[in-house]
C-alpha positions in Angstrom: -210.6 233.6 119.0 -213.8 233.0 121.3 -215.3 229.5 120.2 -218.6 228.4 121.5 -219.2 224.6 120.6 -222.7 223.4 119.8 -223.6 220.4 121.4 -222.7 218.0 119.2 -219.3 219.7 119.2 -218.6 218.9 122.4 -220.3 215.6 122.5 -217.7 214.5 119.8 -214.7 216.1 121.4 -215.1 213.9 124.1 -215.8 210.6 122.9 -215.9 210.5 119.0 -213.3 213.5 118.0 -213.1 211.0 114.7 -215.9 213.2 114.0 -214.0 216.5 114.2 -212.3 218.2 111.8 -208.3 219.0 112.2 -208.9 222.2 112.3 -211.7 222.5 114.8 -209.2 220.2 117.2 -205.9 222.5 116.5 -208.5 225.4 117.4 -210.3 224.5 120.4 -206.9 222.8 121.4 -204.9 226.1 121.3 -204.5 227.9 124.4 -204.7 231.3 122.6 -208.2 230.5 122.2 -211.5 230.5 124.9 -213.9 227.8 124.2 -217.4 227.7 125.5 -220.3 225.5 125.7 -224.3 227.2 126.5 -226.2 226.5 129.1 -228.5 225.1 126.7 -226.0 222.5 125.6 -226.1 221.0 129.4 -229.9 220.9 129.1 -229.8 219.6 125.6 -227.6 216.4 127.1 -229.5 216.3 130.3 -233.0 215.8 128.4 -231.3 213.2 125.3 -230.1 211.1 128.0 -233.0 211.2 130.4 -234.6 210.1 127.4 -232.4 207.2 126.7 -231.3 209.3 123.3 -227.7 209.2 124.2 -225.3 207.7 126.9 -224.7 209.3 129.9 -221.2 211.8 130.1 -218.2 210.1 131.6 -218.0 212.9 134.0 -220.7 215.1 135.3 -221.4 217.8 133.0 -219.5 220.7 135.0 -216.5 218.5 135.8 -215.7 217.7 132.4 -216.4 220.7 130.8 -213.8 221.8 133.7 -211.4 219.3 133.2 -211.9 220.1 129.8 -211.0 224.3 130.0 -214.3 224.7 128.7 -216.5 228.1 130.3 -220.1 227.2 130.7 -222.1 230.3 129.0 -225.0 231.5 130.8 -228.7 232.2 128.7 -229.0 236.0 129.8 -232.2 237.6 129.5 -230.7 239.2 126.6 -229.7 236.4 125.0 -233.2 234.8 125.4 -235.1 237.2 123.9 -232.5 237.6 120.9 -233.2 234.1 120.3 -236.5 234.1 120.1 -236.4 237.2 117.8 -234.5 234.9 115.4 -236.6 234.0 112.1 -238.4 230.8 112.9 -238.3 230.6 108.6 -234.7 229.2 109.3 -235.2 226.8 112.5 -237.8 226.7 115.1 -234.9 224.2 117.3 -234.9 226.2 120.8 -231.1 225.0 121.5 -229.9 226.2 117.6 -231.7 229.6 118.8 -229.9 229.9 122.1 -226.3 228.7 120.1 -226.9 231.4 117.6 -227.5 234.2 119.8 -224.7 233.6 122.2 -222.7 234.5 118.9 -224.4 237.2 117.3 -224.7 239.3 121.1 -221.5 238.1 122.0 -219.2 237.7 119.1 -218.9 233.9 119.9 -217.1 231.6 116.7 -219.7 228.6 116.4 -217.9 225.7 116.4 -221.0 223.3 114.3 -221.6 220.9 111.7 -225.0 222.6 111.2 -225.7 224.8 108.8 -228.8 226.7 110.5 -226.2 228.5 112.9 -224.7 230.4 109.7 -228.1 230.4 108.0 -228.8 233.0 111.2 -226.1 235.2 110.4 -223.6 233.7 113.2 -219.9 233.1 112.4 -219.0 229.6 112.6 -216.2 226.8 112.0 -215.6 224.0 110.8 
């Protein structure tokens, strides 16, 4: 399985995996899976912590996503514009839009607490 884990995802996995569910753990644990994180998700964290919205990463962002066997996903033109083809009815959230289309053009799993990512047609788990 291909996972893709939306930011706060990954933000829980590495300090709060309380958060997580067993089975999101066993699956982005599981070598027989490829988890990845968007290019959106590093801005997402850049911006909350420049604006004092969230502590800053115990590692820099492409060291522990390393450390952590995590692929950083790049936003492809393609990917862009899918996302902003997406129905602004279900979320206007830029970062949600990027999440979402990274799954629907690439057949990414959505590992996500939120419900908009499904409510755009993208698979997810939790």
């Amino acid at each position: 399985m291909r996972l893709l884990l939306d930011t706060h995802a990954l933000l829980w996995f590495v300090s709060a995996p309380e958060h997580l569910t067993q089975t999101v753990i066993d699956a982005v644990c599981s070598p027989q899976n490829a988890v990845g994180v968007s290019a959106a998700s590093a801005y997402e964290i850049a911006l909350r912590v420049a604006r004092g919205k969230l502590p800053p990463l115990p590692l820099a962002y492409d060291t522990l996503c390393g450390a952590l066997r995590i692929d950083g996903l790049p936003i492809r033109p393609e990917l862009a514009e899918r996302a902003g083809r997406l129905d602004t009815a279900i979320s206007r959230d830029p970062w949600d839009r990027i999440i979402a289309a990274h799954a629907l053009v690439d057949g990414w799993t959505v590992v996500t607490l939120d419900p908009v990512i499904a409510a755009f047609g993208a698979r997810t788990l939790w």
